[in-house]
C-alpha positions as CSV (number, residue, x, y, z in Angstrom):
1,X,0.0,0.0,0.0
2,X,1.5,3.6,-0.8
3,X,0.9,6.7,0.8
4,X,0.6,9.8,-0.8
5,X,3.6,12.2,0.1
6,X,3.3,15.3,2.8
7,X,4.7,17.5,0.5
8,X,1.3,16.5,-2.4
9,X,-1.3,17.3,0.3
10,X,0.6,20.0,1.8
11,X,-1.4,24.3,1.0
12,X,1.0,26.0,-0.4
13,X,0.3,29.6,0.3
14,X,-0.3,31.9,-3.0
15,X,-0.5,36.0,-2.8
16,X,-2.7,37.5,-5.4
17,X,-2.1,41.3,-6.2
18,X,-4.2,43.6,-4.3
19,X,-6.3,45.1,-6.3
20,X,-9.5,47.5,-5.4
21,X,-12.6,47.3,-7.1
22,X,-15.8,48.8,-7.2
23,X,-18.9,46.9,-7.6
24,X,-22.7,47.1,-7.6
25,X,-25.3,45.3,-5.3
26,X,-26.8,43.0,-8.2
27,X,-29.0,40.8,-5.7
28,X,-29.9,40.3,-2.0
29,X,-31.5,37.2,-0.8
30,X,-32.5,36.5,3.0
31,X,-31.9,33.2,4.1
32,X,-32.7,33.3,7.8
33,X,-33.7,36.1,9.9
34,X,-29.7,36.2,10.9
35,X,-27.8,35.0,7.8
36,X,-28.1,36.8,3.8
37,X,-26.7,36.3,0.5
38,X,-25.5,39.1,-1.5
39,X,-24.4,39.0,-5.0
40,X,-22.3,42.2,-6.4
41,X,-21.3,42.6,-10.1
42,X,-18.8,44.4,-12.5
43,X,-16.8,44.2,-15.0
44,X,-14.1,44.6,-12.3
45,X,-14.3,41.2,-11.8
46,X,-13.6,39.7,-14.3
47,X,-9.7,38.8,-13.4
48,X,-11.0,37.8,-10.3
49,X,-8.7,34.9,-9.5
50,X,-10.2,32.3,-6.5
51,X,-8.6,28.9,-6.8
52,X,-8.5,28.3,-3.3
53,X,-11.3,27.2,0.1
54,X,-10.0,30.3,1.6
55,X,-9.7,32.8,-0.6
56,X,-11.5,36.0,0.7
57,X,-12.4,39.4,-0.3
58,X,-11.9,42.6,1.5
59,X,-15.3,44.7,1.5
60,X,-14.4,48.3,2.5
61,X,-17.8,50.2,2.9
62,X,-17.0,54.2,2.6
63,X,-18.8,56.2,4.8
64,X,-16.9,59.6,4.6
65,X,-14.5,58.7,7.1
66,X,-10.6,58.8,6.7
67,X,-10.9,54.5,8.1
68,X,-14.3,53.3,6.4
69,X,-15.0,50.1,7.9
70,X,-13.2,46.7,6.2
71,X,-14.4,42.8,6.8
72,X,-12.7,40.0,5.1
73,X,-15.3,37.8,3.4
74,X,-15.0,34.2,1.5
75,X,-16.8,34.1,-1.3
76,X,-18.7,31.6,-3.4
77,X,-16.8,29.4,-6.4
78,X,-17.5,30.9,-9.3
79,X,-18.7,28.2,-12.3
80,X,-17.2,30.5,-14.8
81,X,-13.0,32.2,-14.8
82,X,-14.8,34.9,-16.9
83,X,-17.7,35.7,-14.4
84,X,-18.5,38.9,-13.6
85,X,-20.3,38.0,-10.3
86,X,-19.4,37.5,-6.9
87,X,-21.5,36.3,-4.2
88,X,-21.2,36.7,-0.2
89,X,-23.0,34.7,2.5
90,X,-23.0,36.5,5.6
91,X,-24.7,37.3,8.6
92,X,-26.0,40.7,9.3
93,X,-24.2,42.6,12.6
């Protein structure tokens, strides 16, 4: 019987470049009184690489402020690379 190597199942850590992009709301859907999904879309996103279970998103929403609030998000897998369509699952605060 063989065993697979460490070094095949090991994650191997890859950095994307940062880049910021500005979306629209395309769709909101409440799943629970606590929990919603909300799809954004843009053309932004369209080099939107996620090839990984925990690859996240950085949501920055500007309120005027100098710090506008940030929350790191994992998003949905996408069935197309050329999507333009993201989608988050979260629950409200």
């Amino acid at each position: 019987m063989t065993h697979p190597s460490s070094d095949a199942r090991r994650v191997q850590r890859v950095r994307h470049e940062i880049k910021r992009r500005e979306l629209q709301v395309a769709r909101v859907a409440r799943i629970s009184p606590h929990f919603q999904r909300i799809t954004f879309a843009g053309e932004a996103l369209a080099d939107f690489i996620s090839a990984s279970f925990d690859d996240h998103i950085k949501l920055i929403l500007p309120d005027g402020s100098d710090a506008p609030p940030m929350r790191d998000y994992t998003t949905t897998r996408s069935a197309s690379r050329t999507a333009v369509k993201r989608t988050l699952s979260l629950s409200p605060r």
